[in-house]
Every structure is written in C-alpha cells, then in structure tokens.
N, C-alpha and C positions, 0 to 999 in steps of 0.2 A: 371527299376523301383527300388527306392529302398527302404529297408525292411520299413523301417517307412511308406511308400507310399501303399505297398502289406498287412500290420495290417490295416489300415484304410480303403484301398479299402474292407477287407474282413467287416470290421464294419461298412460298409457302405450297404453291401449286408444286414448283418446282421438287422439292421434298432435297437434294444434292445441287450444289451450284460449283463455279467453277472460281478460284480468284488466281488473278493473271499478274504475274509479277516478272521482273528481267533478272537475269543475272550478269553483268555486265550485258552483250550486247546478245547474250540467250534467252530468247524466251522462255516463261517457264508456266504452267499450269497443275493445280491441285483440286481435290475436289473439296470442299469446305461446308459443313452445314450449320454452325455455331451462331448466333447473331444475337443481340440484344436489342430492344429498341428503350432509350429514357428520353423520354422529353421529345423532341423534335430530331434527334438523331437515332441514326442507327449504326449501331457497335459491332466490331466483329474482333473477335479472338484469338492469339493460336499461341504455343509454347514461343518465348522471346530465346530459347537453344534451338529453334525449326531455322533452316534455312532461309523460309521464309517471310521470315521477321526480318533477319540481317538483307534480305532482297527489297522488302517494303521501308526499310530504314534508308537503307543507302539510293533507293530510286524511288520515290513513294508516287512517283506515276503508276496507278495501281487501273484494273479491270475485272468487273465481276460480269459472270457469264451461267445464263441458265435456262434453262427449254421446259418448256409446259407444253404438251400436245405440241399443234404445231406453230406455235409460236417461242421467239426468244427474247429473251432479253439481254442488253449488256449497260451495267452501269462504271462508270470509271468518274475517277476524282483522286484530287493527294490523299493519301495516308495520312492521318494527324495522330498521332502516340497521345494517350490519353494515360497521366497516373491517378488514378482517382480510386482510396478505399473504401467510398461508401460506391463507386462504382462496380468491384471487385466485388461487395459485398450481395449484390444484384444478379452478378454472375453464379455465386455460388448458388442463391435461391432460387434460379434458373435451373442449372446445371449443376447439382450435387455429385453425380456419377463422376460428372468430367472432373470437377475442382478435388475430386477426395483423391484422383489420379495423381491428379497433379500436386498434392500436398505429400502423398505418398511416398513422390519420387522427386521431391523436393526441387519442380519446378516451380518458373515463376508465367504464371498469364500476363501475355502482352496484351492491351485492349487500343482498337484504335478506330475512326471511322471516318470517310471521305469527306475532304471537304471540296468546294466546289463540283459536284457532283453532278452528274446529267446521263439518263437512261434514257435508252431507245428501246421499245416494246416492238416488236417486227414478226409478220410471217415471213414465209422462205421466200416471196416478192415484193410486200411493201409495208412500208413504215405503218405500223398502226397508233403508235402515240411516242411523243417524244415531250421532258419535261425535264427540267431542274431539280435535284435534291437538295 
C-alpha cells in the first residue's frame, strides 16, 4: 500500500478530520472532509473567500489531524496551490452537491496538496507508524 493510500485509508476511518492553519501567530483549526486523490497525490479543497485559504496562502506550513478509535493521526507538509481544470473537473465528479454550491454562489474552489509531507499514525502512548508522503 502506499503512504498516500495508508493517509486516506486512515481518513476514511476517520469519516471528519482536522486542518491546522495560523493566523499570523494564532493558531487555528477546522473540521474538513473534502479530499481527492489523482495520481500519487492527494488534494484537498476549500472556498479561495474561507479564511482559510488566505491562512494556508500566506503560511502554508499546514497540519492535518484525525482519530479513528484509539488511534491518531497527524500529517503536515507546505500547501502547494494547484490551478489545474481538468483537476476542477475531477472534483466536480467527486462532489457534485459541493461544486453546484459553489457555482451557485459563484464561488471559486481552491485545490491544493502537501508537499513534503510526513504522518505519524500514534496511539494515546506510542508511535505506531511513521512515513513520508
């Protein structure tokens, strides 16, 4: 399996995850469940008017965080701003409900996903796997 496949399978357990952004020197946290995977990456989503886009733009030191029973995970890596319309178009075939939202009210989806990335799989006392994305 690999790492990109064992993040998703765990976010898949997880069903809500967390992504941890700054705001200047405030931290900040949302709950997020959007992701795509193409290729060897996996993409994550969110309105480019959220907060949290202008948060992951300006510090794209990013963190994702999420618990299945009793285990956690946290993956962190830069943000990479991905414009890509045959990616867009992936999203929509994904997520129809979200995208007709968002055409509706005439936002635009930012698409973007970690590079350098490395997850830690942990119970509440020790490391159960640790690996590179």
């Amino acid at each position: 399996m690999s790492n990109v496949a064992k993040v998703c399978e765990f976010l898949d357990k997880a069903k809500v995850f967390y992504f941890l952004t700054t705001d200047g020197d405030q931290p900040k946290g949302r709950p997020f469940g959007f992701r795509l995977v193409d290729g060897d990456r996996l993409y994550f989503g969110c309105g480019t008017f959220k907060n949290v886009f202008r948060q992951l733009t300006e510090n794209p030191k990013v963190e994702v965080l999420a618990m299945a029973g009793n285990e956690f995970m946290r993956y962190d890596g830069i943000a990479k701003v991905v414009k890509d319309e045959a990616l867009l178009a992936k999203v929509r075939e994904a997520s129809p409900q979200l995208m007709a939202m968002y055409d509706k009210n005439g936002w635009e989806m930012g698409l973007f996903y970690l590079e350098n990335g490395h997850a830690e799989i942990r119970g509440m006392m020790e490391l159960k796997e640790e690996f590179d994305v």
